[in-house]
C-alpha positions in Angstrom: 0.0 0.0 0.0 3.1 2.1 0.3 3.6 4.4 -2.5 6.7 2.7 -4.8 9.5 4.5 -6.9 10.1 2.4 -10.3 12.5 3.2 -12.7 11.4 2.7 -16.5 13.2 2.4 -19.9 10.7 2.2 -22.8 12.6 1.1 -25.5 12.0 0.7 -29.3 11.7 -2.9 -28.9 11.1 -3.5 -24.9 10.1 -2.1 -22.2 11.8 -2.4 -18.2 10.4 -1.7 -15.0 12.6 -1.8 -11.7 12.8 -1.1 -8.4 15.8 -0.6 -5.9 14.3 -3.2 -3.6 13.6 -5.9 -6.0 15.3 -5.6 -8.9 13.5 -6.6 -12.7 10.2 -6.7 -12.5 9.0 -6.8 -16.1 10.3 -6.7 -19.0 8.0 -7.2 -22.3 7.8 -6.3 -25.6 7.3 -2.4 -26.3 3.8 -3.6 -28.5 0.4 -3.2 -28.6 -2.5 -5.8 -29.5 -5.0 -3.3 -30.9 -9.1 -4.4 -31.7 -9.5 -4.0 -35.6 -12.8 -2.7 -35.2 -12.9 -0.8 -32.0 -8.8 0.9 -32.5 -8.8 0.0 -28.6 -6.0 -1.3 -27.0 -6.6 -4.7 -25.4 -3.4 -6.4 -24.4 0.3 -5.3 -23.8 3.6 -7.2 -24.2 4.0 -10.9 -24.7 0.0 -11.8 -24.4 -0.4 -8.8 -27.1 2.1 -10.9 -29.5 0.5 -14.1 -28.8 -3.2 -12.4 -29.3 -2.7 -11.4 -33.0 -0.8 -14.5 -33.8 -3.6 -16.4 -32.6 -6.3 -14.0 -34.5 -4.6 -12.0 -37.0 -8.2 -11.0 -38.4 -9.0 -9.3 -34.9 -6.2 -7.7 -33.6 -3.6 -5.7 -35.7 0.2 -5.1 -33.6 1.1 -2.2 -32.7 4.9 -0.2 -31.9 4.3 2.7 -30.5 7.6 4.2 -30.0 8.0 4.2 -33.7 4.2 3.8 -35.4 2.9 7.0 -37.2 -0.1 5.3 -38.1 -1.8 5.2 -34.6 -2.0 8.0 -31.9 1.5 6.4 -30.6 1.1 8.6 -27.2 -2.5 7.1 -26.2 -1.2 4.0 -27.2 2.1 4.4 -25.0 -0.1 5.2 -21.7 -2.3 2.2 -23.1 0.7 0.0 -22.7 2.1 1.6 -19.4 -1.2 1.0 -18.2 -1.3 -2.7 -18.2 2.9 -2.7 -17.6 2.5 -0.8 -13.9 -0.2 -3.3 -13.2 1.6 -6.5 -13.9 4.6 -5.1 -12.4 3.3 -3.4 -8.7 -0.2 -4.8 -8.7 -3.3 -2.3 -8.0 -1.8 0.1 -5.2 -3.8 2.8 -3.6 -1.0 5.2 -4.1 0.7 5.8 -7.5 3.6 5.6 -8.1 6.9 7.7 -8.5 8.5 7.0 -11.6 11.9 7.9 -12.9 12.1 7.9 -16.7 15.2 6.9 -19.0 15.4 8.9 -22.2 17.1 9.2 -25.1 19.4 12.8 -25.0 18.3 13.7 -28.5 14.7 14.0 -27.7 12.9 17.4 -28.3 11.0 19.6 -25.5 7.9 18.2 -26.9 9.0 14.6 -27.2 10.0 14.8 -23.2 7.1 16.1 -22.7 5.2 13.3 -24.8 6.8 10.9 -22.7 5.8 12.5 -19.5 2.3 12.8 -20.4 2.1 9.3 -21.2 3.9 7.6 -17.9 1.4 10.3 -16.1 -1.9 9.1 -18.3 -0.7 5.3 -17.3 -1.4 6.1 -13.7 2.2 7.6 -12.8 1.9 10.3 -9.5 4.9 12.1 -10.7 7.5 11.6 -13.6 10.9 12.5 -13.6 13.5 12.3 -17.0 17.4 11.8 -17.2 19.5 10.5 -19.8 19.6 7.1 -20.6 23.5 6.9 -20.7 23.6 8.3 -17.2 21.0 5.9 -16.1 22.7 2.9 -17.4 25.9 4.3 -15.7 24.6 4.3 -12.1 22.3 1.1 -13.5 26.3 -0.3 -14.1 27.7 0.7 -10.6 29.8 3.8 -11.8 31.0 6.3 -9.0 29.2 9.4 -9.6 31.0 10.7 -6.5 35.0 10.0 -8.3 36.5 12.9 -10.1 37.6 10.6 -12.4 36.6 10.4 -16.3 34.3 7.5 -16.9 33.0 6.7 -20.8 29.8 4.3 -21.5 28.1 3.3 -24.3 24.7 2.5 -24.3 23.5 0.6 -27.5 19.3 0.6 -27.5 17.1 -1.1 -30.4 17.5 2.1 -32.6 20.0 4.4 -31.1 23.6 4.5 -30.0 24.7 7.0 -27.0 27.9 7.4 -25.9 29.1 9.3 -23.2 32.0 10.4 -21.1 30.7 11.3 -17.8 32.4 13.4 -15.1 31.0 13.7 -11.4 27.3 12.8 -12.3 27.2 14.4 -15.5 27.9 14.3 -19.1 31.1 16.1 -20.5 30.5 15.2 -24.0 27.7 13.2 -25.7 26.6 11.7 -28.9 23.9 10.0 -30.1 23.7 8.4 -33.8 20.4 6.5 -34.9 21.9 3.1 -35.1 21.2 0.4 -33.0 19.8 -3.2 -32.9 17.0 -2.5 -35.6 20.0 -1.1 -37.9 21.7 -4.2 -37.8 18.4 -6.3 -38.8 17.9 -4.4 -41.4 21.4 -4.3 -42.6 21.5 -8.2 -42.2 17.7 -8.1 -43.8 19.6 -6.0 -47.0 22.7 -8.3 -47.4 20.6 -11.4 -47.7 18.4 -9.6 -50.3 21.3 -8.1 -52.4 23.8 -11.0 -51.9 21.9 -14.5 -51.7 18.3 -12.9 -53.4 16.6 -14.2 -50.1 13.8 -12.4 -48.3 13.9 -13.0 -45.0 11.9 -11.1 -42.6 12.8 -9.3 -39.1 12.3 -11.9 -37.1 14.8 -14.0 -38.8 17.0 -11.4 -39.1 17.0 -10.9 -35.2 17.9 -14.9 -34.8 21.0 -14.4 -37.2 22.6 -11.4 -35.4 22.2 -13.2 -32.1 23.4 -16.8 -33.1 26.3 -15.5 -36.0 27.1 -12.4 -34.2 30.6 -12.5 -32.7 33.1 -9.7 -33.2 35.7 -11.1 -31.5 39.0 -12.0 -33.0 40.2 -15.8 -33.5 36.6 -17.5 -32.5 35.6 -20.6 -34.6 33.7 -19.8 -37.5 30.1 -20.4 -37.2 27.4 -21.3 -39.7 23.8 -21.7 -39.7 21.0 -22.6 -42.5 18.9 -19.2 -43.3 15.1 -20.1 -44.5 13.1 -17.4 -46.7 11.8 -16.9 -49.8 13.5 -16.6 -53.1 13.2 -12.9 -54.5 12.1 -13.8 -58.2 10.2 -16.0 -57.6 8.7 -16.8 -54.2 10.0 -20.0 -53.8 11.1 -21.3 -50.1 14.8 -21.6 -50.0 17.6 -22.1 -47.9 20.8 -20.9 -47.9 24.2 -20.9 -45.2 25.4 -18.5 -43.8 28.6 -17.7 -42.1 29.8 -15.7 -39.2 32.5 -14.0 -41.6 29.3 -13.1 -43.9 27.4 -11.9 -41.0 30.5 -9.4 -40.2 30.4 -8.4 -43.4 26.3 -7.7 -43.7 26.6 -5.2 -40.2 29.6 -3.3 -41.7 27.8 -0.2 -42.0 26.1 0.1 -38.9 29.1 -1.4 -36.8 30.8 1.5 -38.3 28.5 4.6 -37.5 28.8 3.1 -33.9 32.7 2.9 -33.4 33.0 6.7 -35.1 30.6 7.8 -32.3 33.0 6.4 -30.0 35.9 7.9 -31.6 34.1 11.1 -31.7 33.8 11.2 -28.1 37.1 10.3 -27.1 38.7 13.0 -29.3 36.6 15.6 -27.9 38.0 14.6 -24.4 40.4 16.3 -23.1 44.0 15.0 -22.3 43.4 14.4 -18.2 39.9 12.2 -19.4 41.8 10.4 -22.4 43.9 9.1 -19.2 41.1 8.3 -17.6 39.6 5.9 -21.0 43.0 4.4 -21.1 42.9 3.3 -17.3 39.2 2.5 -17.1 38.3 1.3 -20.2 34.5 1.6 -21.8 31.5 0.0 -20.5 29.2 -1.4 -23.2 25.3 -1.1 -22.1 22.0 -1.9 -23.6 20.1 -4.8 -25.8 21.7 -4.2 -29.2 25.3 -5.1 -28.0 26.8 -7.3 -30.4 28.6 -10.2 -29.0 32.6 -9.5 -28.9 31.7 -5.5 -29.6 34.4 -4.9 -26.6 37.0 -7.0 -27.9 36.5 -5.4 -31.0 36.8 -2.1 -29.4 40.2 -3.3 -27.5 41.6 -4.4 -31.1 40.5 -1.4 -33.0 40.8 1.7 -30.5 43.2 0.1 -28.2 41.3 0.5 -25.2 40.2 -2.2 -22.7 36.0 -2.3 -22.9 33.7 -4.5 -21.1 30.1 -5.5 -21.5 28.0 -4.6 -18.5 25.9 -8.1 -16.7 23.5 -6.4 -16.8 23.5 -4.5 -20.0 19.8 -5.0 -21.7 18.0 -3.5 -18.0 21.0 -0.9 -16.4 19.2 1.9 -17.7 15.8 1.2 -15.9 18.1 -0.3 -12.8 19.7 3.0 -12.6 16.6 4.7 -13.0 15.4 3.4 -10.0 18.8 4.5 -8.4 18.6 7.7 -9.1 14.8 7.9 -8.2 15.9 7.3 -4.6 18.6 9.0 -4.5 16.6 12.2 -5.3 14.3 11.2 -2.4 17.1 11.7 0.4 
């Protein structure tokens, strides 16, 4: 009956709730089941998936975070909605949330969010930046005067950040993330073996091909789609070299945001990369992306345990903290 404080990333793809006290509680699909008919929202998260697989006819999927077809913020509370009640129950008092965003959202994009976390039954809604989320979500010293740099990687954005005392010297943010690498993969099987193959698949590939790291054992896997001339079901293999080669594009725009941070650091904070390395954060890290960092920049990197919830973890964090 107490009011709670959760921390919340809504993400392109999925959406986390946490608390400080008990860690995860849910994290679901970012999608909507929405009645064909009515335009209501019925169902949220896995059951929505499972609703329009089971009655395509009825129910039509919706993504709010990137669907222009629907009203995406009505949609958004929609979801929240049934997220805060099969996270913290039916509570007389609402709760507190703490919000991780993206930096590169507008005024009235914040304020977009904000209205929706409020319309799903938040009592107050607070906003800070994913990567400094993930960075307290990753057990960084907020207190050290020491130059810390993290990189979160979401589903369609990459931040990266080197963060001083609690707050971001320098930041960028590039629109490549998880999605980008589907679809890169989703272009390379098109162009190179005339196979259409659709996201899903694509998704499976990155995660079982994906490995950036040096000297690992080639791996390779049979691809089902459909031929591009003609329709036809066909199957081709596919390598782990291949798949490097198919994410070249967006594995690049990510490592020249990295670069692009550290040369805007200054000498003292350069030291401080060098001696603490980079942590890697969020759902689209690639396996091997910090040994792959290590080869090509030289710099030690590690992948966070938690990487795919230290942004809602940390909004929790900070949440409380803000309470004291």
């Amino acid at each position: 009956m107490f009011r709670k404080g959760i921390g919340l990333d809504i993400g392109t793809t999925h959406t986390v709730i946490c608390t400080v006290a008990d860690g995860v509680l849910l994290k679901e699909p970012t999608v909507a089941a929405v009645d064909v008919d009515t335009d209501e929202v019925v169902e949220a998260g896995e059951t929505a998936l499972k609703m329009v697989h089971e009655s395509p006819d009825k129910f039509r999927l919706c993504w709010p975070v990137w669907d222009p077809v629907v009203k995406s913020a009505h949609v958004l509370a929609a979801i929240l909605r049934i997220f805060f009640r099969r996270a913290i129950g039916r509570t007389v008092l609402r709760p507190q949330v703490m919000v991780s965003i993206p930096c590169d959202l507008t005024e009235a994009q914040s304020n977009a969010v904000e209205d929706a976390v409020l319309s799903a039954g938040a009592a107050r809604v607070h906003l800070l930046e994913a990567p400094l989320c993930a960075a307290l979500g990753v057990g960084l010293d907020f207190a050290s005067p020491t130059g810390q740099m993290l990189v979160h990687i979401g589903a369609s954005r990459t931040e990266a950040a080197m963060i001083f005392i609690g707050d971001m010297v320098t930041h960028i943010t590039v629109q490549t993330g998880g999605k980008q690498f589907d679809n890169a993969i989703i272009r390379y099987m098109r162009a190179r073996h005339k196979l259409y193959i659709g996201a899903r698949t694509a998704e499976q590939i990155k995660i079982r091909l994906a490995d950036l790291a040096a000297g690992h054992e080639e791996k390779k896997i049979d691809v089902k789609g459909r031929f591009v001339d003609t329709k036809v079901p066909r199957v081709v293999t596919l390598s782990s070299r291949e798949m490097l080669g198919a994410v070249r594009e967006p594995l690049s725009a990510v490592l020249d945001a990295i670069v692009s941070v550290v040369e805007q650091t200054g000498d003292d904070m350069r030291a401080d990369i060098a001696k603490g390395g980079i942590v890697l954060t969020g759902g689209g890290v690639l396996n091997g992306m910090d040994q792959l960092l290590a080869d090509v920049m030289g710099l030690r990197a590690r992948v966070a345990a938690n990487a795919d919830t230290a942004a809602a973890e940390g909004a929790a964090l900070a949440l409380e903290r803000l309470g004291k």
